[in-house]
N, C-alpha and C positions, 0 to 999 in steps of 0.2 A: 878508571873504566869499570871496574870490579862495582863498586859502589852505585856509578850510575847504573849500572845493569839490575844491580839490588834494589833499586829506587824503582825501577820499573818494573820489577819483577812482583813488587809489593805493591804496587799502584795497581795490578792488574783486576784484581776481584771489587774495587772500590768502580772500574770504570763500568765492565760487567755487569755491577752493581745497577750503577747510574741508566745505563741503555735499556736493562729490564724496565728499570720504574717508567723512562718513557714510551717504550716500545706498550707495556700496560694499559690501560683504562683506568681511570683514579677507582671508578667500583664499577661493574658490570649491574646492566641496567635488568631489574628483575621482569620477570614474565611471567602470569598467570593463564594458564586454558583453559577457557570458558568453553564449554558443551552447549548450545543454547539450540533452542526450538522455536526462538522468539523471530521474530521476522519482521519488525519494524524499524523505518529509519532513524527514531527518534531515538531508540538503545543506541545508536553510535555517539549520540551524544554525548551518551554520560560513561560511553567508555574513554572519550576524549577529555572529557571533564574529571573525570577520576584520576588519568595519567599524568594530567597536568596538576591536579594536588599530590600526587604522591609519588611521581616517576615510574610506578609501575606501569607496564604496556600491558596489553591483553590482548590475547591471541583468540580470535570465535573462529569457534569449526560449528557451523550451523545443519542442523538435518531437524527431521521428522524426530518425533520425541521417542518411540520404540525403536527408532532406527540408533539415537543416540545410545539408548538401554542396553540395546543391544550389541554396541561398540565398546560400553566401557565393560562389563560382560566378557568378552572376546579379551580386552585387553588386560586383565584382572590385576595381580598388585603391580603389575608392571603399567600401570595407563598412567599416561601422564596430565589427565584432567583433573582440574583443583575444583571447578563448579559444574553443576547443570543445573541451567535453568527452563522452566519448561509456562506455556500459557494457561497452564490448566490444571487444577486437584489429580485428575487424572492420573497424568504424566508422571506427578512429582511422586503421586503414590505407589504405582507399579516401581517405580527405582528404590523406593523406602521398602516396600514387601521384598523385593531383593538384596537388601541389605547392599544396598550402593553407597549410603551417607555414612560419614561419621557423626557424633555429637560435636554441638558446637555450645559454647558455655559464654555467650556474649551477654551483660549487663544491659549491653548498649540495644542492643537489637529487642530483650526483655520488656525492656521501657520504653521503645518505642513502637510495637508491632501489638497491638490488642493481640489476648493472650488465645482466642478463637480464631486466628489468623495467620495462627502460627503450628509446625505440630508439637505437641506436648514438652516432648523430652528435646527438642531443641537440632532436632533431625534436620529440619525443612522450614523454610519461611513464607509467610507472603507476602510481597509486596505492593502490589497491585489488585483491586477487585472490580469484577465486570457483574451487573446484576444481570443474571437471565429473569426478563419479565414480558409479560404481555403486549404487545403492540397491536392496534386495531386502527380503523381506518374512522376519522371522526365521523363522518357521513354515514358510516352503516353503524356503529356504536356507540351507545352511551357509555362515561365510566360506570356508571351508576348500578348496567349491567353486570359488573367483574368485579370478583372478589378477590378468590383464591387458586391457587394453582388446583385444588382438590376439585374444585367447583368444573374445570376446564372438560372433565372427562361426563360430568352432567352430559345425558341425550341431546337436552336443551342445544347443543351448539356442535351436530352430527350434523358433517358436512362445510365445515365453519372455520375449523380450525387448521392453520399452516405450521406446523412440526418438522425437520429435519432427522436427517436420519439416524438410526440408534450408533452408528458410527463412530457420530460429532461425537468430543469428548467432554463438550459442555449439557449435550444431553445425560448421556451418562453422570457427569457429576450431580442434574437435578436430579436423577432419579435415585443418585446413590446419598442425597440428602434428603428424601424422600421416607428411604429406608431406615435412617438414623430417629424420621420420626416417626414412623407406621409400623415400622419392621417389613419383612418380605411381602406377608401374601396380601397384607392390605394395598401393600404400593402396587404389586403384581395386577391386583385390583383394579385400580386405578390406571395404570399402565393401557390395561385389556379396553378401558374408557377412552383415551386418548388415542389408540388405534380405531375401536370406533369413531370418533367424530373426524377425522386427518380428510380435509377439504381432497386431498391426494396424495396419493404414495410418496412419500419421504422422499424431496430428492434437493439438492443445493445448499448453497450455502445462505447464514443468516443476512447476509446482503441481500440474496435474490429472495428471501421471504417477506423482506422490511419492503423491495421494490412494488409486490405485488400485493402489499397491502396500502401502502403508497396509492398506488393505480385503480383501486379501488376493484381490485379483482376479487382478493378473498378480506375476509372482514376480521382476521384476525392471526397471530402470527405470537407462537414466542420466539423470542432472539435475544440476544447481549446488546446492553444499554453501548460497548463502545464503538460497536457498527454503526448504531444511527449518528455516534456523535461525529465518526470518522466522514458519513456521507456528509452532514452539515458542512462539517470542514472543507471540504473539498467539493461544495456546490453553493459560494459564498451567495447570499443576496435571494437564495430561490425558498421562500416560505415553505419550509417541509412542515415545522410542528403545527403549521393551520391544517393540515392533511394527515398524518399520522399522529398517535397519542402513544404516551407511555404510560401504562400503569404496575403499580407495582403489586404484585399480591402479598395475601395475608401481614395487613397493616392493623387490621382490627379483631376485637374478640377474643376470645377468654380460648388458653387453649392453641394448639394447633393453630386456629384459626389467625391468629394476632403474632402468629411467628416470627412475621419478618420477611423478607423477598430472600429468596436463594442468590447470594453472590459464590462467584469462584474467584480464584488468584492466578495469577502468574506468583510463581515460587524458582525457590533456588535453593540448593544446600553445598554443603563442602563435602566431594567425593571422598569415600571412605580411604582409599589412596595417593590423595592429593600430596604432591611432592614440595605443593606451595602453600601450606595449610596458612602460616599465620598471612598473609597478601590476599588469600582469598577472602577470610575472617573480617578481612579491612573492606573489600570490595563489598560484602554483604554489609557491611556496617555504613558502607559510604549509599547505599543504594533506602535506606532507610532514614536518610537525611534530610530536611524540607526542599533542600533544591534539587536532590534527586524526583524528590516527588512530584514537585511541580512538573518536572522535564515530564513525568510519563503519565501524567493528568493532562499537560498542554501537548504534546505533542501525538501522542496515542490515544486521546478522549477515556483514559482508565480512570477510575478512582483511587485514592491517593489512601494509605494504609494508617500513616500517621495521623494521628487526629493535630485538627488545627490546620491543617494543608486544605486547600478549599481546593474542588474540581472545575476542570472549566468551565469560563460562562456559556459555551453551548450545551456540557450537561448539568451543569447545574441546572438551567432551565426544563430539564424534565421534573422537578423538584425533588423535595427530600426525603427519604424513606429509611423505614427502622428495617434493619439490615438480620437477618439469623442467624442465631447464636450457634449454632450447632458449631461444632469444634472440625474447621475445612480437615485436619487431621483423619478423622473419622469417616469424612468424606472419601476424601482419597482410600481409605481401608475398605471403604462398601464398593470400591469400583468392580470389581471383578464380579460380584454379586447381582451389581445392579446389570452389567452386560446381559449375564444367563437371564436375571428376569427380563428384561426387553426382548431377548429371544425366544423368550417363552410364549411374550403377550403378542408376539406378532409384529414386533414393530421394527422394521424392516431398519 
């Protein structure tokens, strides 16, 4: 009896044993918290596409992008966010002046992110570009007319011109790449010109600008190339590019003048308290891959960051343009500057 009692008495941590291991999970399934301000269906995609190459999930808590700033801010080394990603230079720079990112030291993302696309020291990425460019209505505009964004604030086209409001964060980035090439008072300059000619007081979004040059209301309209490509999308069959044009400014000339079109990015970085640093690391590395790219080329009409990635065949169809070099980095650091000067020049 003695014995058998022994028998079980030492058996007992070996069964203990056994009920943990199945009571367990063989590994607890990791989870990263994405911050994001992005608002498109087609990121669900490639958060499902990323889970399913690496088992990680991902959690998005979505807001307004100063709303986000503002959260992780409040929740400081205690936030539990690995990424924020944001649609705009803007965004991603007001969180970099706060010292929100840590550095991130990828080969991977080096080599494949043009090195103007990215910020310097490896803070922030981008990975998507939307060109803010000229739209006009063919019937009331030749291209022939339209050069360069500089050109826009000429008398010549007082009354003419459809601009959103100093608000948009994609106008601030053109103005805060403006600044990278004029410096202040010349852009301010310039700014005080495009108040002048504003067909009407600032108001809507680059949808209802593209509509009403569409309609032949006003004759001219800047706005982001992935608005018009989103409308094409979603109005299969209906001839929009016989009716509106895209041109790109400053493609030619020595100079300033041959710069490039202003694009901005959708960006992302790894939060300087990210509890899930190397998963995040993976996530921006996986978002920099050609099938991520295609996903947000096809599905969201963006341009694709990698080279070799081709953009969809509906914007590819606005054709091709030398892009400026200016460092979006830099961009994002002039934001706060270009604000005060828009409020300066009056542009509501």
């Amino acid at each position: 009896m003695r014995s058998l009692r022994a028998r079980c008495l030492f058996g007992l941590p070996i069964l203990f044993a056994a009920v943990l291991l199945l009571a367990a999970p063989l590994h607890a399934q990791q989870t990263i918290n994405l911050y994001s301000a992005r608002h498109y269906d087609s990121d669900q995609q490639l958060y499902a596409e990323f889970t399913k190459r690496t088992g990680i999930k991902i959690n998005v808590v979505q807001a307004g992008g100063n709303e986000l700033i503002q959260r992780i801010e409040r929740e400081g080394a205690n936030s539990p966010g690995d990424i924020l990603m944001a649609a705009d230079a803007a965004v991603i720079g007001r969180a970099h002046a706060r010292n929100l990112f840590r550095q991130v030291d990828s080969e991977l993302l080096k080599a494949a992110i043009p090195a103007h696309l990215r910020e310097p020291n490896g803070y922030w990425f981008g990975f998507t570009t939307r060109a803010r460019v000229i739209m006009y209505n063919k019937a009331m505009i030749k291209p022939e007319q339209l050069s360069t964004y500089e050109d826009l604030a000429d008398p010549k086209w007082k009354g003419k011109l459809l601009v959103n409001s100093s608000t948009v964060t994609y106008n601030q980035s053109l103005v805060a790449s403006m600044i990278a090439q004029h410096g202040v008072a010349e852009t301010e300059k310039w700014a005080r010109g495009i108040v002048a000619n504003m067909a009407r007081a600032p108001k809507g979004a680059d949808t209802d600008l593209i509509g009403a040059v569409y309609k032949g209301e006003y004759p001219l309209a800047v706005a982001n190339t992935y608005y018009l490509g989103n409308i094409i999308k979603t109005n299969p069959g209906v001839p929009i590019l016989d009716y509106i044009g895209v041109f790109f400014p400053n493609q030619t000339g020595e100079g300033w003048a041959g710069r490039g079109a202003h694009v901005n990015v959708s960006g992302a970085g790894v939060l300087r308290y990210a509890p899930n640093r190397r998963a995040a690391v993976q996530f921006l590395e996986f978002l920099a891959t050609p099938d991520a790219q295609r996903v947000f080329a096809d599905g969201n009409s963006e341009f694709p960051v990698v080279p070799g990635v081709e953009p969809a065949a509906r914007v590819k169809a606005f054709g091709s343009f030398k892009m400026d070099q200016v460092n979006i980095g830099q961009v994002g650091k002039n934001n706060l500057e270009a604000v005060r000067l828009m409020d300066r020049a009056g542009w509501q």
